[in-house]
C-alpha positions as CSV (number, residue, x, y, z in Angstrom):
1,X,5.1,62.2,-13.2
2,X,6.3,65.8,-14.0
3,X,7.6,66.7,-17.4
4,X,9.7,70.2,-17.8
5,X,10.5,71.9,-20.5
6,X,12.8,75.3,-20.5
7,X,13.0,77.6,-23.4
8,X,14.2,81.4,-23.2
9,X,18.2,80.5,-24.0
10,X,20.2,82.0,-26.1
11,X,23.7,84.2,-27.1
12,X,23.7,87.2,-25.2
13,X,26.4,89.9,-24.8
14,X,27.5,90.8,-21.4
15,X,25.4,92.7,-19.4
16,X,22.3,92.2,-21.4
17,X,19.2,90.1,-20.2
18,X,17.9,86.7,-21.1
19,X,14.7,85.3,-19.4
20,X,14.0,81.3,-18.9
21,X,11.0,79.5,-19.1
22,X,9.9,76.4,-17.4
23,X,6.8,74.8,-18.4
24,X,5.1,72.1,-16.0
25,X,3.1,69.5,-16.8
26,X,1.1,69.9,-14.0
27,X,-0.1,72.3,-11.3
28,X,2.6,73.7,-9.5
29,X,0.4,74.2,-6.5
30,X,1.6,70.4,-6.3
31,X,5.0,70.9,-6.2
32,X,7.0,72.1,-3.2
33,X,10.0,73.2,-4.6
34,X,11.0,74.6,-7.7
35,X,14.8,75.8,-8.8
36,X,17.0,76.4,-11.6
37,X,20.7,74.6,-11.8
38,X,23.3,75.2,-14.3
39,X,26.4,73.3,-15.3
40,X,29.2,74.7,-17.0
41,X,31.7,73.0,-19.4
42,X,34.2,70.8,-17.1
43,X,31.9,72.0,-14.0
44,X,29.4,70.1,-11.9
45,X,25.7,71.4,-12.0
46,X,24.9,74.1,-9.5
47,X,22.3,75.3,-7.9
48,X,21.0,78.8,-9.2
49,X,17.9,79.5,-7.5
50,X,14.9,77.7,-5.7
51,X,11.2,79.3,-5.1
52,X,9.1,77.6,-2.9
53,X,5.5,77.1,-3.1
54,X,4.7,80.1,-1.3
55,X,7.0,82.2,-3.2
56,X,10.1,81.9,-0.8
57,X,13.4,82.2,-3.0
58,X,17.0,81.6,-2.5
59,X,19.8,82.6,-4.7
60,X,23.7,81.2,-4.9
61,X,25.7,84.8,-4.0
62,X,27.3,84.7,-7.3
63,X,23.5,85.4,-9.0
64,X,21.9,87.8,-6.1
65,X,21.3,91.0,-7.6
66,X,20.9,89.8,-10.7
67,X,18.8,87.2,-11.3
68,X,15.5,86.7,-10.3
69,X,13.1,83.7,-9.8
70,X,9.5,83.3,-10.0
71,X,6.6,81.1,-10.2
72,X,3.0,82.0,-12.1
73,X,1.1,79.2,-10.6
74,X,-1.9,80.2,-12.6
75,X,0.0,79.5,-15.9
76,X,2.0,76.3,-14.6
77,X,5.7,78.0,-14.7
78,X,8.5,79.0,-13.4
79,X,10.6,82.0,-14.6
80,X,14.4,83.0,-14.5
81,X,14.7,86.2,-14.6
82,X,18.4,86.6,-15.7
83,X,20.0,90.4,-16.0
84,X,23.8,91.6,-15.8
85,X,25.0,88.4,-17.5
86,X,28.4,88.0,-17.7
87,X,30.7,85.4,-19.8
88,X,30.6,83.0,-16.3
89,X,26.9,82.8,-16.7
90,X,27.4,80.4,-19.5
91,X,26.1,76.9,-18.9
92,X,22.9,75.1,-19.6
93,X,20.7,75.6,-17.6
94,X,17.8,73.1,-16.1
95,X,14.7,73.4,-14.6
96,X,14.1,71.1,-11.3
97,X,11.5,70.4,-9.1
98,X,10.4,68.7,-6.1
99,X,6.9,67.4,-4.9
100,X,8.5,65.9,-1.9
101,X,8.1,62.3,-2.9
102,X,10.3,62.7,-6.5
103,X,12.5,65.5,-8.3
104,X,12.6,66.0,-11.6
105,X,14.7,67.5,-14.4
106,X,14.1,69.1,-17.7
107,X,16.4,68.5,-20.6
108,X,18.1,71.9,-20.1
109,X,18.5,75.3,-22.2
110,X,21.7,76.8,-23.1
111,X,22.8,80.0,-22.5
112,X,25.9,81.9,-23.9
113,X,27.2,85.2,-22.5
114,X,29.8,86.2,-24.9
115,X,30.8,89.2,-26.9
């Protein structure tokens, strides 16, 4: 079992910064594959950004640029790092992961971009 909590959401205006947190309840050396979704109001859950276990990342194009993801393996988590925001960033956002064998989810964060 993995537990995942996120913390780091918030109101924002646009263009200004947030950064997520994802704490795991175990080693992330374990896990694969870590990423971020988001779901929007009305919307199905996307895929934000995914870091593997040796530090690979991937972003969805509407992100790159601006958002940055990142894993401290020594403290057990995993970072959004989320810049430029703009009123279509807004959704609540979830931590996942992936060991390969099972995926997980965290309860989710929300996130407002809104002047």
């Amino acid at each position: 079992q993995v537990q995942l909590v996120e913390s780091g959401g918030g109101l924002v205006q646009p263009g200004g910064s947030l950064r997520l947190s994802c704490a795991v309840s175990r080693s992330t050396f374990s896990i694969y594959l870590m990423g971020w979704y988001r779901q929007a109001p009305g919307k199905q859950r996307e895929l934000v950004a995914t870091v593997t276990v040796g530090s690979s990342t991937t972003y969805v194009d509407s992100v790159k640029g601006r958002f940055t993801i990142s894993r401290d393996n020594a403290k057990n988590t995993v970072y959004l790092q989320m810049n430029k925001l703009k009123p279509e960033d807004t959704a609540v956002y979830y931590c996942h992961a992936d060991t390969l064998r099972s995926t997980y989810w965290g309860q989710g964060t929300q996130v407002t971009v809104s002047s």
